[in-house]
C-alpha positions as CSV (number, residue, x, y, z in Angstrom):
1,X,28.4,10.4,64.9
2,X,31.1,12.0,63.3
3,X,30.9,15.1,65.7
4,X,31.5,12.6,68.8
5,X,34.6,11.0,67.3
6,X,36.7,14.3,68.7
7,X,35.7,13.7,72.2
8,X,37.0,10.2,72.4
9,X,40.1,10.8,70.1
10,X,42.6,11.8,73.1
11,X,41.6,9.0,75.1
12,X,42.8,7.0,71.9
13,X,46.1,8.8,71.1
14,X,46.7,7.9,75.2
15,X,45.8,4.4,74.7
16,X,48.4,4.3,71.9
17,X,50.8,5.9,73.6
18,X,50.8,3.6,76.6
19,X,51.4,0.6,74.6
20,X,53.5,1.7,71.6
21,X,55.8,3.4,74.5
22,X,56.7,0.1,75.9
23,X,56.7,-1.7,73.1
24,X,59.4,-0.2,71.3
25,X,61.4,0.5,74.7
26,X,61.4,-3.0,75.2
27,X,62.2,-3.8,70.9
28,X,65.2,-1.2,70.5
29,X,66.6,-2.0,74.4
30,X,69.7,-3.5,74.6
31,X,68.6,-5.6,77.2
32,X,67.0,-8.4,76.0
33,X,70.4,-8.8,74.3
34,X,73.0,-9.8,76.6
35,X,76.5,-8.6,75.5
36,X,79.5,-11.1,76.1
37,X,82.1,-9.6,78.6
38,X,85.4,-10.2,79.0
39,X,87.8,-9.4,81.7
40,X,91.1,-9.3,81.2
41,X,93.9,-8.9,84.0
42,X,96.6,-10.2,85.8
43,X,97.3,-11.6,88.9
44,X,98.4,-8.6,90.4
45,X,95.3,-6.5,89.7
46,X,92.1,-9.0,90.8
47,X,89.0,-8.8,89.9
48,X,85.9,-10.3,91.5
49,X,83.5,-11.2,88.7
50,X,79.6,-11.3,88.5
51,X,77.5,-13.7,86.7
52,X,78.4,-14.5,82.8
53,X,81.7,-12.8,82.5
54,X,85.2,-14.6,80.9
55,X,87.9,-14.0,83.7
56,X,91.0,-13.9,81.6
57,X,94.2,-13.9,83.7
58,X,97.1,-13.0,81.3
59,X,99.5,-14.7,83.2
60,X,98.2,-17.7,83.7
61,X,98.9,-18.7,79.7
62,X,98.2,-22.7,80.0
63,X,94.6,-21.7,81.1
64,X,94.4,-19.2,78.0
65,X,95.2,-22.4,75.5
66,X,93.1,-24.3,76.9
């Protein structure tokens, strides 16, 4: 048996391949972990925002106490 082990041996190292490949892609991504964003402007330079970002307008100060 030992003289049939070569023949199946790349189809192994493929196997491994396909699943260690996304594996670790999907371990040392950065995007299962969201960043926090902040934006930070004024009035006089606006900015349309997507989903999850901090709008902070720098001259609207009694919304930056708050």
């Amino acid at each position: 048996m030992p003289a049939s082990f070569p023949r199946f041996a790349p189809s192994w190292r493929a196997l491994g391949l396909a699943v260690a490949l996304p594996v670790s892609l999907g371990v040392f991504s950065s995007a299962p972990f969201p960043a926090d964003v902040l934006v930070i402007t004024d009035s006089r330079h606006p900015v349309k925002t997507m989903a999850g970002e901090r709008l902070i307008e720098l001259d609207e100060a009694h919304r930056i106490e708050a």
